[in-house]
C-alpha positions as CSV (number, residue, x, y, z in Angstrom):
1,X,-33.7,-74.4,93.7
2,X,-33.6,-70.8,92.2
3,X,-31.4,-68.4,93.3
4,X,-31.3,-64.6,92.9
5,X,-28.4,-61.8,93.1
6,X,-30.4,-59.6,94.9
7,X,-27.8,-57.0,95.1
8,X,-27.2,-56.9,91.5
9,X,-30.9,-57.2,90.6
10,X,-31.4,-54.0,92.4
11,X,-28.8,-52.3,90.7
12,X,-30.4,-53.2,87.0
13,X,-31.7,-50.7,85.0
14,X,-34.6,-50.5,83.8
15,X,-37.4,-47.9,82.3
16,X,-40.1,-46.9,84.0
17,X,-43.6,-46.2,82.5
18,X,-42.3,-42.7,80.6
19,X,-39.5,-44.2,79.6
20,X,-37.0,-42.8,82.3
21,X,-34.2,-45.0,83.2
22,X,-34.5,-46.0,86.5
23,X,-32.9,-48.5,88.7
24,X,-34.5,-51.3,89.5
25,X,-34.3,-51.0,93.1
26,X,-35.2,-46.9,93.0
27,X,-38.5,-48.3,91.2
28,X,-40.6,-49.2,94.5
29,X,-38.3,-46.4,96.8
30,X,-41.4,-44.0,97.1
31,X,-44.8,-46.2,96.5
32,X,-44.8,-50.2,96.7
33,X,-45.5,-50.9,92.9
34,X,-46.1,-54.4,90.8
35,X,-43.8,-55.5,88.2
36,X,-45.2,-57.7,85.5
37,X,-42.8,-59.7,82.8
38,X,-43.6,-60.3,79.7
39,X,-41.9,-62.7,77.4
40,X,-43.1,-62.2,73.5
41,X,-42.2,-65.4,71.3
42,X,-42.8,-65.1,67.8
């Protein structure tokens, strides 16, 4: 079974579309948004 951190997932950073850092839980805290992961290989 997988489990997740949620706490600490939250408190990630990450960028958003302009290249702002933003947490990862302040992402969705105005508009419900869809995050996509890529994974390149190569």
């Amino acid at each position: 079974m997988l489990s997740f951190d949620t706490p600490a997932l939250g408190a990630m950073t990450v960028q958003d579309a302009d290249g702002t850092p933003v947490t990862f839980s302040g992402a969705w805290k105005d508009q419900p948004v869809i995050f996509v992961f890529l994974r390149h290989f190569g």
